[in-house]
ROTOR-865704 format. One line per 5 residues: their letters; for each residue x, z, y of C-alpha. Coordinates in nm, 2 decimals. Each point is the difference from the previous one (the first is absolute). Layout:
N
A) X:Z:Y | ...
This chain:
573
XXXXX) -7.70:0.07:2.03 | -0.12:-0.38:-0.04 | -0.38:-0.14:0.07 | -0.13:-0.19:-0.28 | -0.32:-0.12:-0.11
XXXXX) -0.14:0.06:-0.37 | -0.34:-0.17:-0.06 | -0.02:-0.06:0.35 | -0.01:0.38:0.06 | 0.27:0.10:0.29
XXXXX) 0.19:0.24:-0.08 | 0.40:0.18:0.07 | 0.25:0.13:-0.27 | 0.34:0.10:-0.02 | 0.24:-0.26:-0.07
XXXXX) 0.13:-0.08:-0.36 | -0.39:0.14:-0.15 | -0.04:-0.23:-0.25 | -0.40:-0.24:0.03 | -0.13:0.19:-0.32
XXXXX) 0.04:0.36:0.14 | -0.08:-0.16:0.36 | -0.32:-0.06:-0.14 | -0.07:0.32:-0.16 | 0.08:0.17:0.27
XXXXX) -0.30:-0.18:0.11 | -0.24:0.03:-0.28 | 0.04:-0.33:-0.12 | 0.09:-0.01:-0.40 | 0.26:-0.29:-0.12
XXXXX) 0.01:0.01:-0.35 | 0.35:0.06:-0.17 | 0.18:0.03:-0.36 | 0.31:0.04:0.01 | 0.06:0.25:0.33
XXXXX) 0.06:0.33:-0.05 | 0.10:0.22:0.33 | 0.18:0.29:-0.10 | 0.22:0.07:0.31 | -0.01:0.39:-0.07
XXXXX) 0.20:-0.06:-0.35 | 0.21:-0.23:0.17 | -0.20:-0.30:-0.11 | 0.00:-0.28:0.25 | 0.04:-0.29:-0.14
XXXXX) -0.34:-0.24:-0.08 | 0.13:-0.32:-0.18 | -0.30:-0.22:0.13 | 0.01:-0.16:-0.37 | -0.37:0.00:-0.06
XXXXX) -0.12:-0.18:0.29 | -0.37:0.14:-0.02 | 0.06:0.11:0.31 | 0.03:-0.38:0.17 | -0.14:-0.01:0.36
XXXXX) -0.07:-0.29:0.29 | 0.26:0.04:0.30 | -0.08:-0.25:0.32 | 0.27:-0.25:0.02 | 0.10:-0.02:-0.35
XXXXX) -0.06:-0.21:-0.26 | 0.04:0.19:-0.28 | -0.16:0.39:-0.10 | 0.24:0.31:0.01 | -0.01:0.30:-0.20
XXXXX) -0.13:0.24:0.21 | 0.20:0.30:-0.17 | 0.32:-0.14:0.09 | -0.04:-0.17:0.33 | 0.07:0.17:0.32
XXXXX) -0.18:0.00:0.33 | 0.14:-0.23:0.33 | -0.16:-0.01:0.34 | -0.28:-0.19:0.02 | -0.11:-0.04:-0.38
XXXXX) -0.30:-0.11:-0.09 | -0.15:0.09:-0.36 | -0.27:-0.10:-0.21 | -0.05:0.18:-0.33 | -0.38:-0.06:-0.11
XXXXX) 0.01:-0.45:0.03 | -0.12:-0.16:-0.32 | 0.37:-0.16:0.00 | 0.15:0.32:-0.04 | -0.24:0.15:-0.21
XXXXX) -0.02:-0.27:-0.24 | 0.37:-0.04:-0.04 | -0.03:0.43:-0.12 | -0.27:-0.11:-0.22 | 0.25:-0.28:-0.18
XXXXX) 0.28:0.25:-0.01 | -0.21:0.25:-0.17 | -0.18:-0.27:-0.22 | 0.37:-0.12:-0.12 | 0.12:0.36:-0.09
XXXXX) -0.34:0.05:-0.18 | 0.10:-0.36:-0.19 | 0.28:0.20:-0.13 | -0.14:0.33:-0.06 | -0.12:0.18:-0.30
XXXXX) -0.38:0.02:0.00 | -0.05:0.31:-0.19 | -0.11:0.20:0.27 | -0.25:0.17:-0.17 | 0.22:0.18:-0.23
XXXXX) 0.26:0.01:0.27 | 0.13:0.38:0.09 | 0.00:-0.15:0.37 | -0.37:-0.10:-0.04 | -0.19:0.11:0.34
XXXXX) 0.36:0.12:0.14 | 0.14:-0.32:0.01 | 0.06:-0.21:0.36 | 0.04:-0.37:-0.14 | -0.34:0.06:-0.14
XXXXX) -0.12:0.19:0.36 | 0.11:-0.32:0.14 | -0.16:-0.25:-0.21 | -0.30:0.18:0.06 | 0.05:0.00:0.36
XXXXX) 0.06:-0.31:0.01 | -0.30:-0.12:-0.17 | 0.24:-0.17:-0.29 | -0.27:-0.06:-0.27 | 0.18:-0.21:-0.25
XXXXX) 0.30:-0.10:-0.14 | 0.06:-0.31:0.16 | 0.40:-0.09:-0.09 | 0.00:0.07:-0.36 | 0.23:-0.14:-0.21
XXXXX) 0.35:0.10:-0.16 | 0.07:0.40:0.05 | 0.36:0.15:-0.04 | 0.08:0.22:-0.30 | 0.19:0.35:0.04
XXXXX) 0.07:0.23:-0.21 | -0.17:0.35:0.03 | 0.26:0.28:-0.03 | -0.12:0.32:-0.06 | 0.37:0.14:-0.16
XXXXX) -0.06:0.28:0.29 | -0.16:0.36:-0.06 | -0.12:-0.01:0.42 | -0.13:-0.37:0.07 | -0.09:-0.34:-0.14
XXXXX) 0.09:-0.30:0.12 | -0.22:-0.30:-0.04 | 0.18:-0.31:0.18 | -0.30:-0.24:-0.06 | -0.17:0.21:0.25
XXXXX) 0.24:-0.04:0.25 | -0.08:-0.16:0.34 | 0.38:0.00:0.16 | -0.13:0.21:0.26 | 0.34:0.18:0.00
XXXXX) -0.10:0.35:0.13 | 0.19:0.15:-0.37 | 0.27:-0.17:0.11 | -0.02:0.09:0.36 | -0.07:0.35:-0.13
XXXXX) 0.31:0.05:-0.25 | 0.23:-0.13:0.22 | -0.04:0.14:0.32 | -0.18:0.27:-0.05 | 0.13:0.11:-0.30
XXXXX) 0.34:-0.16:-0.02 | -0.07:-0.01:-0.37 | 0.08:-0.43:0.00 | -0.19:-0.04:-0.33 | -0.25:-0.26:0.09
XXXXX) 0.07:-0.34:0.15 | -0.15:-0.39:-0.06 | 0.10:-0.20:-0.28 | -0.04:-0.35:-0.18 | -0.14:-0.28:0.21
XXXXX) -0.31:-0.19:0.05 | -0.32:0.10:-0.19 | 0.25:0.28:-0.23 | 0.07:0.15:0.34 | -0.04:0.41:-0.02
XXXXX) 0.15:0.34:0.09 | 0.15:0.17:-0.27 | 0.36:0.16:-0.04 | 0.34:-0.11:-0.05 | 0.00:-0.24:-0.30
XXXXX) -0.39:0.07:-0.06 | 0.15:0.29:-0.20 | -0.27:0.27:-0.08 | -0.05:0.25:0.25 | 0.10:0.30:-0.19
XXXXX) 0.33:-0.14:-0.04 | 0.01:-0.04:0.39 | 0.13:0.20:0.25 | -0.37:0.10:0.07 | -0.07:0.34:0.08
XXXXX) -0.36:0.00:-0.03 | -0.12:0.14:0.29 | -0.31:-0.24:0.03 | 0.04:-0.10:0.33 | -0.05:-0.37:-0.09
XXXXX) -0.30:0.06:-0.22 | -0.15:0.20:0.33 | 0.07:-0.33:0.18 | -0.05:-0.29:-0.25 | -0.36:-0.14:0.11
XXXXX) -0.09:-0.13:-0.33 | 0.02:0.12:-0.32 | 0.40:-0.14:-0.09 | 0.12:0.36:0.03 | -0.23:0.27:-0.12
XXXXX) 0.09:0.36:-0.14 | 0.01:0.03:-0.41 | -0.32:0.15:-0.10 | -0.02:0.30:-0.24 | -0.35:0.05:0.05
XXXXX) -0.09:-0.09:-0.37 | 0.28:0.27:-0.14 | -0.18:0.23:0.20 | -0.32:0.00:-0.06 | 0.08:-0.07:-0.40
XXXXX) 0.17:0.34:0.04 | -0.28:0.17:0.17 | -0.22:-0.11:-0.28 | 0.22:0.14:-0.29 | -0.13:0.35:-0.13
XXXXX) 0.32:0.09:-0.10 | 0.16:-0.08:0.33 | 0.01:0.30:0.27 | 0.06:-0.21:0.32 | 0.12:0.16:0.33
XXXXX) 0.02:-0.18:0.34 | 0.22:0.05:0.29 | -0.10:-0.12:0.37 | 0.34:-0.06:0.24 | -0.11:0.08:0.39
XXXXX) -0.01:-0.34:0.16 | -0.29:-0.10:-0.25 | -0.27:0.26:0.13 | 0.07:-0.18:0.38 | -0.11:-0.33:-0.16
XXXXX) -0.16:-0.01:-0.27 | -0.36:0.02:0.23 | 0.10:-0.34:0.16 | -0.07:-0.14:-0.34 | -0.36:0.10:0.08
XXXXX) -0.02:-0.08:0.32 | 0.10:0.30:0.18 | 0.22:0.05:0.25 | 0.40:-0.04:0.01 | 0.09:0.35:-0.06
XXXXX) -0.30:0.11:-0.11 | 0.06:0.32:-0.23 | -0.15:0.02:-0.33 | 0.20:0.21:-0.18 | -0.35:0.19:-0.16
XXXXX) -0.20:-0.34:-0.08 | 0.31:-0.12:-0.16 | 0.05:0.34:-0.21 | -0.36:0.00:-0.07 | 0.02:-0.41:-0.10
XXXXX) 0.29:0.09:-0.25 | -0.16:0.24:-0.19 | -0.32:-0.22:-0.01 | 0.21:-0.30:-0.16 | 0.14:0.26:-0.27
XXXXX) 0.30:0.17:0.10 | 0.05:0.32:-0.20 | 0.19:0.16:0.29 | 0.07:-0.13:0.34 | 0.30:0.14:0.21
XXXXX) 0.15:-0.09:0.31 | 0.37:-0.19:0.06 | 0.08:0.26:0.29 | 0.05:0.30:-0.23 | 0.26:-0.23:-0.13
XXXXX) 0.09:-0.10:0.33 | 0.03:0.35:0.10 | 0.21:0.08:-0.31 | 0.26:-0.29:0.12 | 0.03:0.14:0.34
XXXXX) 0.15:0.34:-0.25 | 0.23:-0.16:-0.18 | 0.09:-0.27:0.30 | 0.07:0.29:0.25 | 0.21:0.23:-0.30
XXXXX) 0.19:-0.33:0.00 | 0.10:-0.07:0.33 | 0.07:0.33:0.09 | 0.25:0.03:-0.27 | 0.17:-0.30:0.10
XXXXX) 0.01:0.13:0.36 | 0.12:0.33:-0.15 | 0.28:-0.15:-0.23 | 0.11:-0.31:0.13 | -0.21:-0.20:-0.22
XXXXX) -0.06:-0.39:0.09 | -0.17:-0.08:0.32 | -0.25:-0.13:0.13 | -0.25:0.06:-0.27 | -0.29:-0.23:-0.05
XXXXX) -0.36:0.08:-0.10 | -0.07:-0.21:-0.33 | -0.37:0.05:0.00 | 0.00:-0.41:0.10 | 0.04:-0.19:-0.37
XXXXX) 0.03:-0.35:0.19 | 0.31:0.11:0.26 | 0.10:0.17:-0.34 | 0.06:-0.31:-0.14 | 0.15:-0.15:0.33
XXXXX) 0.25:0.22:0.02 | 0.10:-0.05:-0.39 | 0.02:-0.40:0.11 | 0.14:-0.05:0.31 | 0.24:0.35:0.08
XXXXX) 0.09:0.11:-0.33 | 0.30:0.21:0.13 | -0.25:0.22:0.17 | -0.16:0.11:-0.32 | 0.11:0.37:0.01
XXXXX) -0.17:0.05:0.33 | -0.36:-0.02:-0.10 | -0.16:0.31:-0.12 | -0.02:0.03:-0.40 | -0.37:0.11:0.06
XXXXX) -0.26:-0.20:-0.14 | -0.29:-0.08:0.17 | -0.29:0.21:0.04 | -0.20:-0.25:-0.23 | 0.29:0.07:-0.28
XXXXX) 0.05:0.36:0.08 | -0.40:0.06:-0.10 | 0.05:-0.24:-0.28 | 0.21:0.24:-0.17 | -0.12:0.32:0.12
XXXXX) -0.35:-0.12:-0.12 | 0.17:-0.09:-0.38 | 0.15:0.37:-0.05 | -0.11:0.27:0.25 | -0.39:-0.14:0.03
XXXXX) -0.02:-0.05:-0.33 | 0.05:0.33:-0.09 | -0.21:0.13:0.29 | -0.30:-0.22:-0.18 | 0.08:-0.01:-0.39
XXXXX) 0.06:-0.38:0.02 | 0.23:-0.13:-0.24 | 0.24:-0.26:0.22 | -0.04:-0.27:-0.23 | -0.34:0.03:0.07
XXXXX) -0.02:0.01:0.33 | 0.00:-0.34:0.25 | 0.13:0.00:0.35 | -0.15:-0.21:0.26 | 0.15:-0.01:0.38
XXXXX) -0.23:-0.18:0.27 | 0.28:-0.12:0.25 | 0.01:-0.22:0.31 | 0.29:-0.16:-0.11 | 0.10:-0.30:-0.29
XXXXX) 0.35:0.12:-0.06 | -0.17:0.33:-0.17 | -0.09:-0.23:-0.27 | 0.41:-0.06:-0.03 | 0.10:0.33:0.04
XXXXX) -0.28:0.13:-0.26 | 0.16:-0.23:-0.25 | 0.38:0.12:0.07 | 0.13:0.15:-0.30 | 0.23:0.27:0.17
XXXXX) -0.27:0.11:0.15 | -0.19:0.13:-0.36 | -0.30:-0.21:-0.01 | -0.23:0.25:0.10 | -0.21:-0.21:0.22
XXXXX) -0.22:-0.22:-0.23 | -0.13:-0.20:0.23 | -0.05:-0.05:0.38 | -0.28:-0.16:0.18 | -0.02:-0.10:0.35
XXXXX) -0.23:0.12:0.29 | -0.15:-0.34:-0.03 | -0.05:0.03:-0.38 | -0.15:0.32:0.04 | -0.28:-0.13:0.20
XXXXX) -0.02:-0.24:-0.23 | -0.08:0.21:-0.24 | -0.23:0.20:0.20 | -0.21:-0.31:0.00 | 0.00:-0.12:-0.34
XXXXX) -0.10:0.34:-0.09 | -0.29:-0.04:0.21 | 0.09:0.35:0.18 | -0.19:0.00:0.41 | 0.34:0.13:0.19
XXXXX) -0.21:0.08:0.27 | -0.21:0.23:-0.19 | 0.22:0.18:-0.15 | 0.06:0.42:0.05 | 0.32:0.13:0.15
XXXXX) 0.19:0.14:-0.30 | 0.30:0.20:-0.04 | 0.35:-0.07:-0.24 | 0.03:0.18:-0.31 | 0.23:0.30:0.00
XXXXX) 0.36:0.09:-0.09 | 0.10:-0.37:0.11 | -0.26:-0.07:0.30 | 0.10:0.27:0.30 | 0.24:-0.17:0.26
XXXXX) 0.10:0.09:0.38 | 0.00:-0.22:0.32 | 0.36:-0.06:-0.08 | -0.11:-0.19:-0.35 | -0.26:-0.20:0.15
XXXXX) 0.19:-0.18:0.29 | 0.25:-0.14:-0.29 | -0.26:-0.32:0.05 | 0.19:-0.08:0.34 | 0.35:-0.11:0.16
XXXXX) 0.17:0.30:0.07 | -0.21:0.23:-0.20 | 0.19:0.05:-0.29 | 0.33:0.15:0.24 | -0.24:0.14:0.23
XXXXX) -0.15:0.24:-0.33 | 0.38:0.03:-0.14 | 0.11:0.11:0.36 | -0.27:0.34:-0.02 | 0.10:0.12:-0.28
XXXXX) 0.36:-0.08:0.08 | 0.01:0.23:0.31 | -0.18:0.25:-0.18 | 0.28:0.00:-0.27 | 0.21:0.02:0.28
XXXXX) -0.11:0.21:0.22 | -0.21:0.26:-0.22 | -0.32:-0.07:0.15 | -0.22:-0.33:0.14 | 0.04:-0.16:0.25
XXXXX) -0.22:0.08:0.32 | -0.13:-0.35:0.06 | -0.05:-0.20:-0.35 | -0.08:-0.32:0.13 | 0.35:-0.18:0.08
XXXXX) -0.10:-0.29:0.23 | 0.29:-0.14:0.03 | -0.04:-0.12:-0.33 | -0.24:-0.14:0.05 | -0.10:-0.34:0.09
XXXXX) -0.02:-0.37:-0.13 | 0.34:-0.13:0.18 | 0.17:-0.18:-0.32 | 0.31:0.25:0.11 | -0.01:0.32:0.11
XXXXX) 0.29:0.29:0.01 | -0.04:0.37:0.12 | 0.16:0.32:-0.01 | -0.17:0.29:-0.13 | 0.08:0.39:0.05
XXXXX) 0.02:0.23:-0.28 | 0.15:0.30:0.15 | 0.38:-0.06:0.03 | -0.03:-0.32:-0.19 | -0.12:-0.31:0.13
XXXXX) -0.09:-0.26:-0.23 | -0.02:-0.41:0.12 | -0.19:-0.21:-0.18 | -0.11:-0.34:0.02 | -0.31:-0.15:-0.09
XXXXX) -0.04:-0.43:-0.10 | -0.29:-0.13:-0.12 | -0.04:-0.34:-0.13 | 0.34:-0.12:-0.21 | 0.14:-0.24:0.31
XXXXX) 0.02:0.33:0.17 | 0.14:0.18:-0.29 | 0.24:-0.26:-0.08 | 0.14:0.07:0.40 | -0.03:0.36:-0.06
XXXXX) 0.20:-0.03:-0.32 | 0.28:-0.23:0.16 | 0.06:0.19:0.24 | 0.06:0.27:-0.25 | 0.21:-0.14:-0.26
XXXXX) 0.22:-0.13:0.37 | 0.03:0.38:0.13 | -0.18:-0.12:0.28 | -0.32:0.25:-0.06 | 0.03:0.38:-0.09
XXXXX) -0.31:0.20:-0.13 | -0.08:0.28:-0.22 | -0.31:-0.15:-0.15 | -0.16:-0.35:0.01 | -0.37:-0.06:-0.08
XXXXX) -0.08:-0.40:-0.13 | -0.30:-0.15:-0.08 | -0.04:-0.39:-0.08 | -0.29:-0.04:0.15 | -0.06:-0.06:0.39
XXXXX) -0.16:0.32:0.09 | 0.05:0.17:-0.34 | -0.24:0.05:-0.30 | -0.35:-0.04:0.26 | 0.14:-0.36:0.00
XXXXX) 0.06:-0.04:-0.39 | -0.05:-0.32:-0.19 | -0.26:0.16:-0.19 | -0.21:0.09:0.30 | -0.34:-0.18:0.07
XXXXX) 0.13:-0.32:0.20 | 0.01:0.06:0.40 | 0.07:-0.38:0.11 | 0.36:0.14:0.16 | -0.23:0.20:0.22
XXXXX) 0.28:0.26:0.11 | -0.29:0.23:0.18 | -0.15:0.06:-0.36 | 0.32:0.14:-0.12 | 0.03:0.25:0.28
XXXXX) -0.36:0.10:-0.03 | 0.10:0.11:-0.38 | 0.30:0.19:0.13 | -0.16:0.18:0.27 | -0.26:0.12:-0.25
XXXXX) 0.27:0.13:-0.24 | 0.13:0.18:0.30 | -0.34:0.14:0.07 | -0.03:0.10:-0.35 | 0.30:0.17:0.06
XXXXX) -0.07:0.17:0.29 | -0.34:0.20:-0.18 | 0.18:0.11:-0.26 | 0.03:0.35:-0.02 | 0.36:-0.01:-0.16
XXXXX) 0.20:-0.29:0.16 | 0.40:0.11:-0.24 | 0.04:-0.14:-0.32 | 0.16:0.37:-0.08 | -0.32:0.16:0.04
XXXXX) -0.18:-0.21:-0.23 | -0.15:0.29:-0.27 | -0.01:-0.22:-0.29 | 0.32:-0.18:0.02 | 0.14:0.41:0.04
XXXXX) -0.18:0.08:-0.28 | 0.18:-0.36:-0.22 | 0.32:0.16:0.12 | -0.09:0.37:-0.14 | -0.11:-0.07:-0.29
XXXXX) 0.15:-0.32:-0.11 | 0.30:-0.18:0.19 | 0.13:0.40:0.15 | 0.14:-0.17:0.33 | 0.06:-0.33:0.18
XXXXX) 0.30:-0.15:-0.13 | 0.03:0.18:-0.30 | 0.10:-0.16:-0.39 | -0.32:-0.07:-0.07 | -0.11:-0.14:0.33
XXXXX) 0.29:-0.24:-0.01 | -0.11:-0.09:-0.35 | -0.37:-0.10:0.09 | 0.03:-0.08:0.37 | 0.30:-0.15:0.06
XXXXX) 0.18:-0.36:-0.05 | 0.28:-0.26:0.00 | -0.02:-0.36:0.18 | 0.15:-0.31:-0.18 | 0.25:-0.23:0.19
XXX) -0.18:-0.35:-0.07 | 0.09:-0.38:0.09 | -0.03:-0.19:0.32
């Protein structure tokens, strides 16, 4: 422990604390840009390149960032002189200078923290303005646009991509005034490595990375007569959607949300977990008959579209150990386009699928053509609310409802998809009962659970035991992988999910300022969801019993494989 002094206030904290979270641990606010703590993703670096955050120390001539400056014995701090906060004010004045000033029509507009700050900092006019540098907007991607021109070289995509995500796509180019982030050889982004995931649109503090819109398509579908136009809900969205309106992180809204969809104009709405629950059938029948007859192992849960694509870039080798299952967002795609289509006398060509996911790289995957185009369009949990609003529809008003039949009844095991471990955790019960004959006595595998960036455990199912091993967040998966393709890891099944604490921490999720405590409040609600349900194995779920009865006869069968089932593509570094 050291003894410093911040604002003249005594106080003791643990050596190497930086001033900025010195002072919060004492109430006092330093404003920042550029810092973004994310030490639970394995995010610890803050590249002090804003310097908003420019404090007074005694002895020193100069201000030091206070985000990247460590605590010594006998320190004396001063955050709040008008030295320090006029040399913020300038700093913020001169990225304004150089900023786009369409905030009105900006999708960032009220969310934004360079305009927070201007406001906090009582910046009233433009006072620098002069010549402004001119980038190129790219918007060659299905998941996110880039606008460069709104850019304030914070670095947190960068800082995100790289060591989060070991992705490597973004990283400063050019010089002086032409200075951005962008990829290798300002190429477009779709013809990156990029996986989509989001997580730099979740941490970009302006609008320079935003998700593509598809609100227009939607609602120009809605509005068609001849149009039949069904929505799907994936779990994680109904544990966030409510902070959107001010509710609680984890709040569930799962009726208001059914209740907001139908008010807006879907025809039908249904929920992603009966499709979740019909991947757990045909993701168990899988591994099991690779344990049974020496198929490839590990197998890997493919619901994830962005560590889909990470795989297809960086450990092409490993191709043949993902599972060929789509995703539950494809899998309804298609069932909805033949089997539901029937059930309601809908010609397919008619009918329009809308997904609301918390994730960008849904957009991507929507738009894969191997996977049949049967998702028309996805929009995120943010453009959802979005919606909501425009439509002039009180959220906080609105009756509990319930989903529309045939596609709409799902178990605990479907719901807790929306979380790290979830997806194996659900596989795992219906594996064991597959197994074994009959469920197991305690559903809830905790040893799954968890928000470690690795995990590994060994699950009974009678005789056999199955290992698995659990990464979420792609620098963990990369590891995971290594290890692997080396020999050096051994595992019947591997669950992977790009984002740090899976799909409750999407890129399409209503922004939590790297707030790791928001993310586990959505997961423990999934969890709760879980625990009510009445039927917590994917097996038991009546409707997806009654798809395999009367239309796809049996997990894995010709058909299934011809509707719910994939390939992956090897693709460039």
């Amino acid at each position: 422990m050291v003894n410093i002094k911040i604002n003249n206030l005594a106080v003791q904290v643990e050596a190497g604390t930086t001033i900025l979270d010195a002072a919060r641990a004492q109430g006092i606010n330093i404003p920042t840009l550029c810092y973004m703590k994310m030490e639970s993703a394995g995010c610890t670096n803050a590249p002090g390149s804003c310097r908003v955050c420019m404090v007074e120390l005694e002895g020193r001539a100069n201000l030091v960032p206070a985000c990247v400056t460590t605590v010594w014995e006998g320190m004396a701090v001063q955050t709040n002189t008008t030295r320090a906060i006029k040399t913020r004010r300038t700093v913020v004045e001169l990225f304004l200078s150089n900023h786009p000033k369409d905030c009105l029509v900006c999708e960032r507009n009220k969310n934004c923290e360079l305009q927070t700050l201007a406001a906090d900092l009582n910046i009233r006019e433009d006072k620098y303005a002069g010549k402004m540098a001119h980038h190129e907007k790219d918007t060659t991607s299905e998941s996110l646009i880039r606008d460069p021109e709104k850019c304030v070289l914070c670095r947190r995509c960068e800082t995100i991509c790289n060591e989060v995500q070991t992705v490597g796509v973004y990283s400063a180019i050019n010089r002086s005034l032409e200075t951005t982030v962008s990829t290798a050889f300002n190429a477009p982004v779709a013809d990156s490595t990029c996986t989509f995931c989001g997580q730099c649109v979740s941490v970009c503090p302006t609008g320079a990375l935003t998700q593509a819109s598809h609100t227009s398509e939607v609602w120009t579908a809605l509005n068609d007569p001849d149009k039949v136009v069904i929505v799907q809900t994936a779990p994680a969205v109904r544990v966030a959607l409510g902070e959107e309106f001010g509710m609680a992180a984890g709040a569930r809204v799962t009726g208001k949300m059914v209740a907001g969809l139908r008010r807006m104009g879907f025809r039908h709405v249904y929920d992603t977990n009966f499709a979740a629950d019909l991947t757990v059938m045909e993701e168990a029948h899988e591994l099991l008959d690779r344990v049974k007859n020496g198929g490839k192992l590990p197998i890997l849960t493919s619901c994830c579209p962005a560590w889909v694509k990470f795989i297809e870039h960086q450990f092409p080798t490993l191709l043949d150990v993902p599972s060929t299952c789509k995703s539950p967002q494809e899998m309804f795609g298609a069932i909805a386009k033949t089997y539901l289509a029937q059930k309601l006398g809908v010609d397919p060509k008619k009918m329009v699928v809308v997904s609301i996911m918390p994730c960008l790289a849904k957009k991507y995957e929507a738009a894969r053509e191997e996977l049949g185009n049967n998702t028309d369009y996805v929009l995120s949990t943010r453009e959802l609310a979005s919606m909501f609003r425009e439509a002039g529809i009180n959220f906080h008003s609105l009756p509990d409802e319930d989903f529309d039949p045939h596609m709409g009844e799902s178990t605990g095991a479907g719901t807790i998809f929306g979380t790290t471990g979830g997806v194996i955790e659900a596989a795992t019960r219906t594996a064991i009962y597959e197994l074994t004959g009959k469920n197991p006595e305690n559903v809830e595998f905790k040893q799954l659970r968890g928000t470690d960036n690795i995990r590994e455990a060994t699950v009974k199912a009678g005789d056999t035991e199955l290992k698995i091993g659990i990464a979420n967040g792609l620098a963990s998966a990369r590891k995971m992988l290594e290890n692997i393709r080396d020999g050096k890891s051994q595992y019947h099944a591997i669950e992977i999910m790009a984002c740090p604490g899976g799909c409750v921490g999407g890129g399409g999720q209503p922004y939590h300022g790297n707030d790791q405590s928001i993310i586990k409040e959505r997961a423990a609600s999934l969890y709760a969801i879980d625990g009510e349900k009445k039927v917590r194995v994917s097996h038991e779920n009546a409707e997806v019993k009654k798809l395999y009865d009367e239309f796809l006869e049996k997990p894995g069968s010709h058909k299934a494989h011809d509707l719910l089932h994939t390939k992956y593509v090897k693709r460039a570094k």
